[in-house]
Backbone as XML, in Angstrom:
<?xml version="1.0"?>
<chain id="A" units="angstrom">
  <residue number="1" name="UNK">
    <atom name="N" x="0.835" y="-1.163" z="0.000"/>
    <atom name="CA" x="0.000" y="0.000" z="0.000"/>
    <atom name="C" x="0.889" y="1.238" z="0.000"/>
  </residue>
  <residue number="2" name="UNK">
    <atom name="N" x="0.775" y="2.316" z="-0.980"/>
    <atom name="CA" x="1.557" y="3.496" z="-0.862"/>
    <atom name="C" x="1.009" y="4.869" z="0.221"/>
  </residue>
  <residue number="3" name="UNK">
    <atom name="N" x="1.879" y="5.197" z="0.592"/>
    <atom name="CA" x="1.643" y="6.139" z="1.611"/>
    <atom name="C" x="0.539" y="6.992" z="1.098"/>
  </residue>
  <residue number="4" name="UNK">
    <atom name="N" x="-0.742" y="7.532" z="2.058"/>
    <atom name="CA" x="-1.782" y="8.225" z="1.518"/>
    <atom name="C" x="-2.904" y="7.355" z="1.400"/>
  </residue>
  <residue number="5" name="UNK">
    <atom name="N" x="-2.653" y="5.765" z="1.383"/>
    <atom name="CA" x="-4.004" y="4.976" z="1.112"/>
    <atom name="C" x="-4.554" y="4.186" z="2.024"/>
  </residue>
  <residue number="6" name="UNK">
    <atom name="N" x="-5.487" y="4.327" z="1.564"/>
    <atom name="CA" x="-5.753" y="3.740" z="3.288"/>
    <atom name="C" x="-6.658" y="2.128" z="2.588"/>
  </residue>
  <residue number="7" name="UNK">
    <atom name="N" x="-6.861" y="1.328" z="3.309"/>
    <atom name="CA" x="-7.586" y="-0.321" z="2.667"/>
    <atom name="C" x="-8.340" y="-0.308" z="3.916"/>
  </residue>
  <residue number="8" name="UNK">
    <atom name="N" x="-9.838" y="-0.353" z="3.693"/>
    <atom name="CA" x="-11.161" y="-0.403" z="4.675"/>
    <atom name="C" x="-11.608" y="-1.908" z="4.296"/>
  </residue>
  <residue number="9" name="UNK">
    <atom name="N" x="-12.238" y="-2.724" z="5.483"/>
    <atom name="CA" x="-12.587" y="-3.857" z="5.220"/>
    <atom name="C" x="-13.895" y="-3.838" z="5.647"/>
  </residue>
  <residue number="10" name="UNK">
    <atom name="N" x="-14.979" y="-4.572" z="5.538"/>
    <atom name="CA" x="-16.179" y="-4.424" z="6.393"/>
    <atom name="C" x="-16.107" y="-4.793" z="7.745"/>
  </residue>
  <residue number="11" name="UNK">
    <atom name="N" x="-15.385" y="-4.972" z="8.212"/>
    <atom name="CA" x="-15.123" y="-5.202" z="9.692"/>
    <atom name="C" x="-14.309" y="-4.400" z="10.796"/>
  </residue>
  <residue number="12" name="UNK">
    <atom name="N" x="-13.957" y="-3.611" z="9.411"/>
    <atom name="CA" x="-12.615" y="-2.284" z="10.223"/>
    <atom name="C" x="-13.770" y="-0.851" z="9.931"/>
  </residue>
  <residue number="13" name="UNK">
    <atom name="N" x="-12.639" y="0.257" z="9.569"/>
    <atom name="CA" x="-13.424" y="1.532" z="9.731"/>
    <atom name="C" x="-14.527" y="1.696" z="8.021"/>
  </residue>
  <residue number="14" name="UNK">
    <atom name="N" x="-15.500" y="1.973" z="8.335"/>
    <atom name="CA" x="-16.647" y="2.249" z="6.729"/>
    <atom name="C" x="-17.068" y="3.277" z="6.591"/>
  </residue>
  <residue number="15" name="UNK">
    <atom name="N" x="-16.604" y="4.340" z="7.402"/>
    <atom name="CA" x="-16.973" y="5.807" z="7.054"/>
    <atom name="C" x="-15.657" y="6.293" z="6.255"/>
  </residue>
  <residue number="16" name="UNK">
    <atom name="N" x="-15.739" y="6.998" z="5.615"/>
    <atom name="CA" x="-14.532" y="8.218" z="5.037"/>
    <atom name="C" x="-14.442" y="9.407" z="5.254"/>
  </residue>
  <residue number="17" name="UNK">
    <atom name="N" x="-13.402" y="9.823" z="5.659"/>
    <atom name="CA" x="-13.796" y="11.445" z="5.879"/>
    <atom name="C" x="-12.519" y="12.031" z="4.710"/>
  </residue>
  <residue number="18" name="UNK">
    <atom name="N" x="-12.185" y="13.362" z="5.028"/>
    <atom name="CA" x="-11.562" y="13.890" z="4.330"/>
    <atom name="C" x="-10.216" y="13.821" z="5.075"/>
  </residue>
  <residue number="19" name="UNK">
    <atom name="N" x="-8.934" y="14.038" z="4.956"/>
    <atom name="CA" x="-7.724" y="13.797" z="5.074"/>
    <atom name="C" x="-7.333" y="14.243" z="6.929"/>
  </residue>
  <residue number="20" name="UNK">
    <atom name="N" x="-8.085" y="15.427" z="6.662"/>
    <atom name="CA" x="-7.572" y="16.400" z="7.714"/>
    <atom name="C" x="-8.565" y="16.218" z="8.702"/>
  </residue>
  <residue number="21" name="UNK">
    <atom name="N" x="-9.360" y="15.220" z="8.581"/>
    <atom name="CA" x="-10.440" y="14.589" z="9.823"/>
    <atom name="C" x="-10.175" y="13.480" z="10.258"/>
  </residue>
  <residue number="22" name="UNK">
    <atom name="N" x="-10.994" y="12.855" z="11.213"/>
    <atom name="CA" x="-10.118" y="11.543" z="11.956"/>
    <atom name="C" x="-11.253" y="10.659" z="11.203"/>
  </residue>
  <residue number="23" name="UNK">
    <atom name="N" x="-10.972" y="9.469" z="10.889"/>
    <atom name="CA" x="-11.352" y="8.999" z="10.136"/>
    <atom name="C" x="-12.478" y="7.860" z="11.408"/>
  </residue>
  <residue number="24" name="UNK">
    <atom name="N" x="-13.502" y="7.665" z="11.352"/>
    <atom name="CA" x="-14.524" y="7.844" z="12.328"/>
    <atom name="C" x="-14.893" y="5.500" z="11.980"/>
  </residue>
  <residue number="25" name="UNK">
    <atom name="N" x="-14.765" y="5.445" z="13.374"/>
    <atom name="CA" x="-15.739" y="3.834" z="13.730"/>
    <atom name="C" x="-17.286" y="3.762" z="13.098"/>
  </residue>
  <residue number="26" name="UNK">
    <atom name="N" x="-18.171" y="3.306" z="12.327"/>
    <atom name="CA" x="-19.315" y="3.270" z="12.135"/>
    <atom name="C" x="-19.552" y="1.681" z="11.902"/>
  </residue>
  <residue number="27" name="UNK">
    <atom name="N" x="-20.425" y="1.470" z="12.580"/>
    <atom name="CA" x="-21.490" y="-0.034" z="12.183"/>
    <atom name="C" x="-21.185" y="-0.164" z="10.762"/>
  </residue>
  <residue number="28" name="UNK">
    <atom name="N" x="-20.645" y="-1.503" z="9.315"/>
    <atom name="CA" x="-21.154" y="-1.157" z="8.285"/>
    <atom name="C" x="-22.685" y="-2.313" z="7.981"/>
  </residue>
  <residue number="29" name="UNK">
    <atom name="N" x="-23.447" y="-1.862" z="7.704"/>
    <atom name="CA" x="-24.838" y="-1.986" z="7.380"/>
    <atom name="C" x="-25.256" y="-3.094" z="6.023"/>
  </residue>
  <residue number="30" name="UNK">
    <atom name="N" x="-23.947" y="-3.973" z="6.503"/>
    <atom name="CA" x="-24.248" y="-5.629" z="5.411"/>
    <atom name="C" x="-24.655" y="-5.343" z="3.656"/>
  </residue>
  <residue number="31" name="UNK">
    <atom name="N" x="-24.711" y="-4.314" z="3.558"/>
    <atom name="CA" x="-24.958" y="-3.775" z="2.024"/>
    <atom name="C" x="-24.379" y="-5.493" z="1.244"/>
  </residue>
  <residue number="32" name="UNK">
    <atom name="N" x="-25.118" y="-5.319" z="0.092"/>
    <atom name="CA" x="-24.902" y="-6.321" z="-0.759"/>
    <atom name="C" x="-26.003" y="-5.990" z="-2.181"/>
  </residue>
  <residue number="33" name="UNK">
    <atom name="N" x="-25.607" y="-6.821" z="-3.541"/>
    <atom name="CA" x="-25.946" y="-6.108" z="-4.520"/>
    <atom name="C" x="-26.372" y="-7.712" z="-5.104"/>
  </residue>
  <residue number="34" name="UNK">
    <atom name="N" x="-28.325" y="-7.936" z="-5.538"/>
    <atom name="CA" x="-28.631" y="-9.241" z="-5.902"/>
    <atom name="C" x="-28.459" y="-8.517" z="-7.864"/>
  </residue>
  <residue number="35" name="UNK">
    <atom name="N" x="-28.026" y="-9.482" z="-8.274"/>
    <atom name="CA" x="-27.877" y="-9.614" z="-10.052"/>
    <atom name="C" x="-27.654" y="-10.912" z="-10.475"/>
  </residue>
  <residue number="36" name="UNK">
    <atom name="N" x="-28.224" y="-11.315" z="-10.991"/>
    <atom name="CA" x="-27.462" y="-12.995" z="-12.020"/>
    <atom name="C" x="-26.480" y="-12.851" z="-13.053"/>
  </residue>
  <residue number="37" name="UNK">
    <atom name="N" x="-25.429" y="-13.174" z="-13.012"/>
    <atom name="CA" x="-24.679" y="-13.411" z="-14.282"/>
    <atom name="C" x="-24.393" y="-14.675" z="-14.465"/>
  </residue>
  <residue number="38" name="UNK">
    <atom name="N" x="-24.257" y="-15.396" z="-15.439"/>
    <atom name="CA" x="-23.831" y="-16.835" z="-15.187"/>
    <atom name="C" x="-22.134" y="-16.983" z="-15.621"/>
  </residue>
  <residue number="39" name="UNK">
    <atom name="N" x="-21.588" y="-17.627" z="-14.965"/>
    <atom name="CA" x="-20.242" y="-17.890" z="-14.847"/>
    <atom name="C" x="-19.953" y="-18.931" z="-16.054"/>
  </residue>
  <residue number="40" name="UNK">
    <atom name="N" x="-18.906" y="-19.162" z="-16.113"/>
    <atom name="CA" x="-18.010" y="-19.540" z="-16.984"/>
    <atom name="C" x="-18.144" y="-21.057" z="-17.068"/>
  </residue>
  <residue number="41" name="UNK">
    <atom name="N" x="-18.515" y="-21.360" z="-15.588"/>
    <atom name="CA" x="-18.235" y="-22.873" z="-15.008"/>
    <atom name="C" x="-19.718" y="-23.312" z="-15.044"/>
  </residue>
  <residue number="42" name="UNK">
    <atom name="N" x="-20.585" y="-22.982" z="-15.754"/>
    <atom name="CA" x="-22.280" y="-23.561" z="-15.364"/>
    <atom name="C" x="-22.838" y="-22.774" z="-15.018"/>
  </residue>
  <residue number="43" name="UNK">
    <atom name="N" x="-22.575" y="-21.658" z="-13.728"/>
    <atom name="CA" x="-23.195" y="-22.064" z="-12.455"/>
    <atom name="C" x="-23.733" y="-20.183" z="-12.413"/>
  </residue>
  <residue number="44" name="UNK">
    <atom name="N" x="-24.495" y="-19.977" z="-11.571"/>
    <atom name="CA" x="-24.833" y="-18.746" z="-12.138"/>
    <atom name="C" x="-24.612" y="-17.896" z="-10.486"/>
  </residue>
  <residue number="45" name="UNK">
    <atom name="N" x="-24.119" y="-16.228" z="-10.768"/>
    <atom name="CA" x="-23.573" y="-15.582" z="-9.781"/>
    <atom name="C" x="-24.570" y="-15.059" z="-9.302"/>
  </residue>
  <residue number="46" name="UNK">
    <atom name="N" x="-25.338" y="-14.785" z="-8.344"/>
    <atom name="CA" x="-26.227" y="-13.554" z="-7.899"/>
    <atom name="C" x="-25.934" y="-12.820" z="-6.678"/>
  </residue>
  <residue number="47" name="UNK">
    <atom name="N" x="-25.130" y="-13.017" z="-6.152"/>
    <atom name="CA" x="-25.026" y="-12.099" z="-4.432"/>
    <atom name="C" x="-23.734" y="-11.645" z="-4.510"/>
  </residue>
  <residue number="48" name="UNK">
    <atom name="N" x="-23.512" y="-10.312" z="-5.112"/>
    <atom name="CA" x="-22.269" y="-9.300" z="-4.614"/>
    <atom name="C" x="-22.007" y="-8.606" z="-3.735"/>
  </residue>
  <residue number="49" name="UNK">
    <atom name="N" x="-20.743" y="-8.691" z="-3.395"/>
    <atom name="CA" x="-20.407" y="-7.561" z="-1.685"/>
    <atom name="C" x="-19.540" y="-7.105" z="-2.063"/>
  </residue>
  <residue number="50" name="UNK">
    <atom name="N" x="-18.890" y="-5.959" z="-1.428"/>
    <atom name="CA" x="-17.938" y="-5.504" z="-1.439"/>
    <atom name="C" x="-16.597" y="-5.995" z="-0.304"/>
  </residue>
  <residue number="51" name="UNK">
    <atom name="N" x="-15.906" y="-6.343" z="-0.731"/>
    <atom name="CA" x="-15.039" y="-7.281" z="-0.028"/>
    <atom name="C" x="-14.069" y="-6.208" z="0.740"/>
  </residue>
  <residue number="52" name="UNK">
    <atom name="N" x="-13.375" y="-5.176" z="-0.329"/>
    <atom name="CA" x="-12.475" y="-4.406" z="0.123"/>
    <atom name="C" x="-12.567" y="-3.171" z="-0.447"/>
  </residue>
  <residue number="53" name="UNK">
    <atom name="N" x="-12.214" y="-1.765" z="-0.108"/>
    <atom name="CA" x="-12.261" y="-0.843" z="-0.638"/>
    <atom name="C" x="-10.954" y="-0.042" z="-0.248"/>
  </residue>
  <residue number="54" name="UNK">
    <atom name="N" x="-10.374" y="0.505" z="-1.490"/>
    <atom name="CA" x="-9.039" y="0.820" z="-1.298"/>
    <atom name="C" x="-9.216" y="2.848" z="-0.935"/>
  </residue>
  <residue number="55" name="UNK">
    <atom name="N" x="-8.771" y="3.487" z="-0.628"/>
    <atom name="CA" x="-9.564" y="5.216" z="-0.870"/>
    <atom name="C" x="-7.963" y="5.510" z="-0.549"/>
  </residue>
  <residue number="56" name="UNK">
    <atom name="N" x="-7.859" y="6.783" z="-2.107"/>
    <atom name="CA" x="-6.762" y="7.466" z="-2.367"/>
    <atom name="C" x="-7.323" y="8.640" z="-1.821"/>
  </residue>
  <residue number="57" name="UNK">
    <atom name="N" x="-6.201" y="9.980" z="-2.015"/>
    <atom name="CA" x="-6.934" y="11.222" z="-2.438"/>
    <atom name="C" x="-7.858" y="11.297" z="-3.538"/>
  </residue>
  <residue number="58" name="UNK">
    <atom name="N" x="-7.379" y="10.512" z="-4.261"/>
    <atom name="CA" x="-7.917" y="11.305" z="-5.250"/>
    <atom name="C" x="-8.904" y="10.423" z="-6.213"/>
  </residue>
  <residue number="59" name="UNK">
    <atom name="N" x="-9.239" y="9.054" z="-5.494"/>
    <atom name="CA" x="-9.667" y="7.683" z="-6.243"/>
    <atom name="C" x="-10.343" y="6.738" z="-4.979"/>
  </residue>
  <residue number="60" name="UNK">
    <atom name="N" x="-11.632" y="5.890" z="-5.364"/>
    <atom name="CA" x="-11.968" y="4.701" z="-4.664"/>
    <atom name="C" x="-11.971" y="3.850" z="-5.339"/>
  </residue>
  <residue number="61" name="UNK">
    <atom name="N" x="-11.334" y="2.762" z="-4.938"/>
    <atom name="CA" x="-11.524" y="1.547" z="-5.567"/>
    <atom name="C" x="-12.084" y="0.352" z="-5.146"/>
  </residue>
  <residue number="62" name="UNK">
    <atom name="N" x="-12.839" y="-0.426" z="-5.452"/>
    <atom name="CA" x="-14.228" y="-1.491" z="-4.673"/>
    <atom name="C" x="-13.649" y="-2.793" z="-5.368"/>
  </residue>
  <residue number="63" name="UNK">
    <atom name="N" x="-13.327" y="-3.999" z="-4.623"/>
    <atom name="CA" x="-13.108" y="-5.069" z="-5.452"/>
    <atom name="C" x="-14.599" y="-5.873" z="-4.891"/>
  </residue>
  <residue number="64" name="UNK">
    <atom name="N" x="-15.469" y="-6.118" z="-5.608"/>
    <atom name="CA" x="-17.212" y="-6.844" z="-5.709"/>
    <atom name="C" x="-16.556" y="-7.861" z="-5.529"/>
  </residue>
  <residue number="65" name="UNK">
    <atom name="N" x="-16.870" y="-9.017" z="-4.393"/>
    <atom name="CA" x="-16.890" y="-10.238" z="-4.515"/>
    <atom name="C" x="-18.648" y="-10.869" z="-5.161"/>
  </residue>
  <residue number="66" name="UNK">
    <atom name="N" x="-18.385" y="-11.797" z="-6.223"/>
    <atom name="CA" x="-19.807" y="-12.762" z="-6.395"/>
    <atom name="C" x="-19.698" y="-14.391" z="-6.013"/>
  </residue>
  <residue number="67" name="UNK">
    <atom name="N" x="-20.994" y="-14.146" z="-4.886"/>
    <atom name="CA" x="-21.051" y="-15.727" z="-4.988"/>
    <atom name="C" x="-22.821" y="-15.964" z="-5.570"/>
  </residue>
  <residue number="68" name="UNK">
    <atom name="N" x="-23.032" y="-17.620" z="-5.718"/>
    <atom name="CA" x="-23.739" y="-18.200" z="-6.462"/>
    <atom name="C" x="-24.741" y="-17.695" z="-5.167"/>
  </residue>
  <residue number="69" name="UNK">
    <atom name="N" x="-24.897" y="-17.403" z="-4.051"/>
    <atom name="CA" x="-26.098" y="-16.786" z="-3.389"/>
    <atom name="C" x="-25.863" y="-16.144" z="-1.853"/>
  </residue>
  <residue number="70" name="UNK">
    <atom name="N" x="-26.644" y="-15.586" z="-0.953"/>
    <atom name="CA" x="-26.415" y="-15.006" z="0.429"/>
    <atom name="C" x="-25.829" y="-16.146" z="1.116"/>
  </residue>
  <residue number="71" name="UNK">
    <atom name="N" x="-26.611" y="-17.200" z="1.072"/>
    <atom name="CA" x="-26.096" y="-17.861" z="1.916"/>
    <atom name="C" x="-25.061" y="-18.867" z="1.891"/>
  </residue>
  <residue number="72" name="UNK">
    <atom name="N" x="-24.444" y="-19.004" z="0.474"/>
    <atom name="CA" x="-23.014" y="-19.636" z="0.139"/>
    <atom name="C" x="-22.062" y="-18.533" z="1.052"/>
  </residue>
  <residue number="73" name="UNK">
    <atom name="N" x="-22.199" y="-17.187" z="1.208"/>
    <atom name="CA" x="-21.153" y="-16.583" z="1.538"/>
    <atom name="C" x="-21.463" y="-16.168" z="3.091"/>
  </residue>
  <residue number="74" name="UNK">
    <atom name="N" x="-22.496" y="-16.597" z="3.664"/>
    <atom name="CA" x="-22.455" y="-16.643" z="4.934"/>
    <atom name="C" x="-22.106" y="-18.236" z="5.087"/>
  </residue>
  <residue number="75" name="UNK">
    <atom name="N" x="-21.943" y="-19.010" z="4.409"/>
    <atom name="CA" x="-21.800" y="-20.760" z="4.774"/>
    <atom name="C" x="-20.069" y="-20.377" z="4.952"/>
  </residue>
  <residue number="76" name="UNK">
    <atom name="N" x="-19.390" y="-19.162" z="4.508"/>
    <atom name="CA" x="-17.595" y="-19.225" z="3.821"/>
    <atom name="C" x="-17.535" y="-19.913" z="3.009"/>
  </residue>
  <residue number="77" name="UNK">
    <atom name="N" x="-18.405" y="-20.131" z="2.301"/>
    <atom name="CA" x="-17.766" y="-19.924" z="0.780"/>
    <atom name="C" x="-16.795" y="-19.589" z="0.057"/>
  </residue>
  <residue number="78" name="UNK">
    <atom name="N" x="-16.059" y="-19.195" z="-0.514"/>
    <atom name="CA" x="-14.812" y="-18.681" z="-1.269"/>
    <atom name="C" x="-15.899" y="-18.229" z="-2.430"/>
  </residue>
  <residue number="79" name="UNK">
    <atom name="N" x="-15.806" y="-16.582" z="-2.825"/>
    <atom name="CA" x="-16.542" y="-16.138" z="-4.202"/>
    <atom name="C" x="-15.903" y="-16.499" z="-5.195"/>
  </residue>
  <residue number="80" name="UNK">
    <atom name="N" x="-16.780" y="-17.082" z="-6.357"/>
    <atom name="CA" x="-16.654" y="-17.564" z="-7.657"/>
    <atom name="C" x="-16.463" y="-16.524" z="-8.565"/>
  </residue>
  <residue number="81" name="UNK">
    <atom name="N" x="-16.233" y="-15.028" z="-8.806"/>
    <atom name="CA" x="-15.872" y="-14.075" z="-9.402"/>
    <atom name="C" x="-15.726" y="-13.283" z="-8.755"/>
  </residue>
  <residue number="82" name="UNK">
    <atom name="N" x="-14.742" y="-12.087" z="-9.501"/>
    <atom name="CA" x="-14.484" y="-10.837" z="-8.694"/>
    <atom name="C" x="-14.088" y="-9.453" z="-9.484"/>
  </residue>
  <residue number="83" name="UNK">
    <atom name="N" x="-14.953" y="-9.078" z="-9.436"/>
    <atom name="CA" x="-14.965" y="-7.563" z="-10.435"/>
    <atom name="C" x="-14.247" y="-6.152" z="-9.765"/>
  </residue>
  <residue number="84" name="UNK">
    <atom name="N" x="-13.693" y="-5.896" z="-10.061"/>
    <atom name="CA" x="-13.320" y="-4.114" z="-9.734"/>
    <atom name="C" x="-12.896" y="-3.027" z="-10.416"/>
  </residue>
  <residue number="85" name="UNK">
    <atom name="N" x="-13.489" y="-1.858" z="-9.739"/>
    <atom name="CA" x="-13.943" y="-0.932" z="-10.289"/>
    <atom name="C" x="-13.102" y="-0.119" z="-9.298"/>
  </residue>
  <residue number="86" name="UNK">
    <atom name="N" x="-13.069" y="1.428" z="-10.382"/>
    <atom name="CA" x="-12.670" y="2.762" z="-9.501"/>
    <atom name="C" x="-13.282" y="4.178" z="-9.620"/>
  </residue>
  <residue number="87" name="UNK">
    <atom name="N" x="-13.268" y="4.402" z="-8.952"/>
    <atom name="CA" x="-14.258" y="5.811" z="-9.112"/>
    <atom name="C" x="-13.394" y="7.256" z="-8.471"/>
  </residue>
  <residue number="88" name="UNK">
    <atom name="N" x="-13.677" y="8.560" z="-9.170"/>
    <atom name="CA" x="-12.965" y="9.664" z="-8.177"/>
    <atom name="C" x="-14.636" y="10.326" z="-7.908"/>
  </residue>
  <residue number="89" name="UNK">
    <atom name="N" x="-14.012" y="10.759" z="-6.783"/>
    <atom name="CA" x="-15.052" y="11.181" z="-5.447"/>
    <atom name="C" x="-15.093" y="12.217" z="-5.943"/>
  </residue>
  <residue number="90" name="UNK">
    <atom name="N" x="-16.336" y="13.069" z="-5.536"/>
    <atom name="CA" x="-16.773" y="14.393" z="-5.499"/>
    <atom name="C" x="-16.275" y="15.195" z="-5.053"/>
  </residue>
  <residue number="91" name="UNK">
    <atom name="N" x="-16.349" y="16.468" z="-4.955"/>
    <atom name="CA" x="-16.341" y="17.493" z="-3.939"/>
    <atom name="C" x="-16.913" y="16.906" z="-2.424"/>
  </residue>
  <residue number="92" name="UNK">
    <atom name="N" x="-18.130" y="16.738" z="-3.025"/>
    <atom name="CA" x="-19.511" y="16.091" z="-1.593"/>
    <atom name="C" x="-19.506" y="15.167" z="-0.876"/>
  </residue>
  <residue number="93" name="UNK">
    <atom name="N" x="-18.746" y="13.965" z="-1.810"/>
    <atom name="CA" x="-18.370" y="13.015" z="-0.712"/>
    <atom name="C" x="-17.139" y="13.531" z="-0.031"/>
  </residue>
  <residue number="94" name="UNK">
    <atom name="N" x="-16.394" y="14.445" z="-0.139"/>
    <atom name="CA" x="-15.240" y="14.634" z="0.975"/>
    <atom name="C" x="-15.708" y="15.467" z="2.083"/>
  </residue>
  <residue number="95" name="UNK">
    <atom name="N" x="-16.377" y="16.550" z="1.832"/>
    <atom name="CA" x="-16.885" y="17.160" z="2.062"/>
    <atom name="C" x="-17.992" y="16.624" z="3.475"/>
  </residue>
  <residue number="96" name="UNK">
    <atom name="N" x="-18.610" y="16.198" z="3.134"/>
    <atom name="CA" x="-20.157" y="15.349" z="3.929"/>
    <atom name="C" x="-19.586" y="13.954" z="4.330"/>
  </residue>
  <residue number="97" name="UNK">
    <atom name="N" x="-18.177" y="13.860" z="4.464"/>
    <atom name="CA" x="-17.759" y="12.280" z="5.329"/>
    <atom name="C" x="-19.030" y="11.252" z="4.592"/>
  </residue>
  <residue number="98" name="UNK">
    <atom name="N" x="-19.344" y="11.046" z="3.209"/>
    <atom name="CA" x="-20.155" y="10.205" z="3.574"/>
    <atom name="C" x="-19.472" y="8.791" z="3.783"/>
  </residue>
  <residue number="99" name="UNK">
    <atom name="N" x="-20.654" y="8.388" z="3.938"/>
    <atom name="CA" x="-20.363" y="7.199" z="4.316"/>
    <atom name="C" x="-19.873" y="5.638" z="2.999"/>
  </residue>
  <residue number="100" name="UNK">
    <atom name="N" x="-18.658" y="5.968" z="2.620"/>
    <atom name="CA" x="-17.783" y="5.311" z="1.347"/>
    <atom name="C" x="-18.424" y="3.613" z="1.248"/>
  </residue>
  <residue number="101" name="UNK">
    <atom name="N" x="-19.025" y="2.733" z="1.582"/>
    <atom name="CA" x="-19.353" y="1.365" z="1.491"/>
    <atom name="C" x="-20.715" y="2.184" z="0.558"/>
  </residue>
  <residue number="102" name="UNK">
    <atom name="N" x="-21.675" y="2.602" z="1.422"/>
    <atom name="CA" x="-22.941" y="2.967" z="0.815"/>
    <atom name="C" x="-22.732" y="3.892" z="-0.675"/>
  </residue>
  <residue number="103" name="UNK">
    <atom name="N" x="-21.513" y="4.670" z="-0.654"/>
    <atom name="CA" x="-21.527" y="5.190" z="-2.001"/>
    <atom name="C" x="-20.889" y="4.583" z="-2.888"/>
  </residue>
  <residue number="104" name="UNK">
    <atom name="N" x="-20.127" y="3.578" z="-2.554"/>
    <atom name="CA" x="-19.289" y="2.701" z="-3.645"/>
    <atom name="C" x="-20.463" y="1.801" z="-4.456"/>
  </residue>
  <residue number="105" name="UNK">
    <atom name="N" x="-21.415" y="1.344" z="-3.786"/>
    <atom name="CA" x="-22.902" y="0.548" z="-3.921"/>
    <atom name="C" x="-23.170" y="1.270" z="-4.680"/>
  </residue>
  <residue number="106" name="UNK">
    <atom name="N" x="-23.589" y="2.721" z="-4.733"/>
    <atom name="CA" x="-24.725" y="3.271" z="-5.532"/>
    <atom name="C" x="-23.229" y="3.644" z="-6.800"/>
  </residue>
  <residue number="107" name="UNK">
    <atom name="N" x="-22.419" y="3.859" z="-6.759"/>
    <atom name="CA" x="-21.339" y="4.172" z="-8.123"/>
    <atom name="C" x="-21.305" y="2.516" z="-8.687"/>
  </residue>
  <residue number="108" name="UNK">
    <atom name="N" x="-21.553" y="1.554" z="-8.148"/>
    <atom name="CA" x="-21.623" y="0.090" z="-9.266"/>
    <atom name="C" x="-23.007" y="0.120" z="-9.328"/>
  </residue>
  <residue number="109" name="UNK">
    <atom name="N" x="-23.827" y="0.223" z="-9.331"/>
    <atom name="CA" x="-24.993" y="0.342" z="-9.582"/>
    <atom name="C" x="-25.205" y="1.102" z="-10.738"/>
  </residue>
  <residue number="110" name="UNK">
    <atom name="N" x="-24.710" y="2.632" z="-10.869"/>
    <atom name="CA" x="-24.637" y="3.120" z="-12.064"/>
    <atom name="C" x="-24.042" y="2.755" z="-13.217"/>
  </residue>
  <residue number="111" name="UNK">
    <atom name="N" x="-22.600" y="1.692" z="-13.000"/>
    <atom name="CA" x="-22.125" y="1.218" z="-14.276"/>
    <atom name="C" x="-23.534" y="0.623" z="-15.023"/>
  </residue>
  <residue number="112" name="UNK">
    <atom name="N" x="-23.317" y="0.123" z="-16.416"/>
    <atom name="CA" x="-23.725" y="-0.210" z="-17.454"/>
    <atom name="C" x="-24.089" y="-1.857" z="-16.756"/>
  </residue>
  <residue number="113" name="UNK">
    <atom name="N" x="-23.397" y="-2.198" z="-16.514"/>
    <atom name="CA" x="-23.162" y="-3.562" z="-16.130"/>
    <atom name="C" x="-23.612" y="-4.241" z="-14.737"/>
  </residue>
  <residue number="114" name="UNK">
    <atom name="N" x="-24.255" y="-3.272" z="-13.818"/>
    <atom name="CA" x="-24.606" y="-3.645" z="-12.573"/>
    <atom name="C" x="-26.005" y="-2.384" z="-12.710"/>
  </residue>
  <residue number="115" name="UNK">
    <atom name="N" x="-26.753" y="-2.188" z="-13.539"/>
    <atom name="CA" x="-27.770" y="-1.242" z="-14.090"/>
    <atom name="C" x="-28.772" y="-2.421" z="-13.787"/>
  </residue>
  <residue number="116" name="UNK">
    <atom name="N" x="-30.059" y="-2.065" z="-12.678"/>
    <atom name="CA" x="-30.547" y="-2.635" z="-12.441"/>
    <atom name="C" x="-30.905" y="-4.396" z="-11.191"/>
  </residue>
  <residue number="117" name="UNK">
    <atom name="N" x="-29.231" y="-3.706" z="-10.675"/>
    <atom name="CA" x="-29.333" y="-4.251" z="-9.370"/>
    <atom name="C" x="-29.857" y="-4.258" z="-8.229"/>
  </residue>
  <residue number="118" name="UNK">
    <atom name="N" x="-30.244" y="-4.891" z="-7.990"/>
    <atom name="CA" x="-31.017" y="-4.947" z="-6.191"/>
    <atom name="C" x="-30.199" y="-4.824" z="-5.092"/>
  </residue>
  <residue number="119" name="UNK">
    <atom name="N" x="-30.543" y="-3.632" z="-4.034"/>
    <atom name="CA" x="-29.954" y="-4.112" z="-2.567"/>
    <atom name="C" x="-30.364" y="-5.112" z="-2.098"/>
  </residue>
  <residue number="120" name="UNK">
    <atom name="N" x="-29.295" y="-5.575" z="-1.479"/>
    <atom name="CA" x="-30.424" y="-6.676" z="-0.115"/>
    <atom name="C" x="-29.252" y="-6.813" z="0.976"/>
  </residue>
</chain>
């Protein structure tokens, strides 16, 4: 990891703030994204999470874990695909600390490719 980046897990810190704020403890709120794609191997993907999220200055980056359903990945499962994406932040999200898990969700949601996903 290069100096400046910080790697959030869902079990560590899920808020973001801006540089010059302390970067704040919050509950994260199990977010997850239902879609089907079918895999390579048969078998078809529907339950994405966000596994890890990397936050630069100036960049977020979300690696989506997919497994074949909720409860393969509450059984520990190991996910059967893994997509990632990067996004640069607003003014507003630095600004308004939001809360980086919940906005990484709604920025894959807007791709082309996760258009028409479900929370759950």
């Amino acid at each position: 990891m290069c100096r400046g980046e910080a790697l959030l897990r869902p079990d560590r810190a899920t808020q973001w703030v801006a540089p010059t704020r302390d970067v704040k403890q919050t509950e994260n709120k199990k977010m997850a994204l239902q879609k089907t794609f079918d895999h390579p191997a048969g078998v078809q993907v529907s339950y994405w999470r966000i596994e890890e999220i990397f936050v630069r200055k100036d960049s977020v980056a979300a690696v989506l874990a997919g497994y074949v359903d909720q409860a393969a990945r509450q059984a520990g499962k190991a996910p059967l695909q893994s997509k990632h994406f990067s996004f640069t932040p607003d003014a507003a999200v630095v600004q308004q600390a939001t809360n980086i898990w919940q906005w990484a969700y709604g920025k894959i949601k807007e791709t082309a490719e996760f258009q028409g996903a479900q929370d759950v």
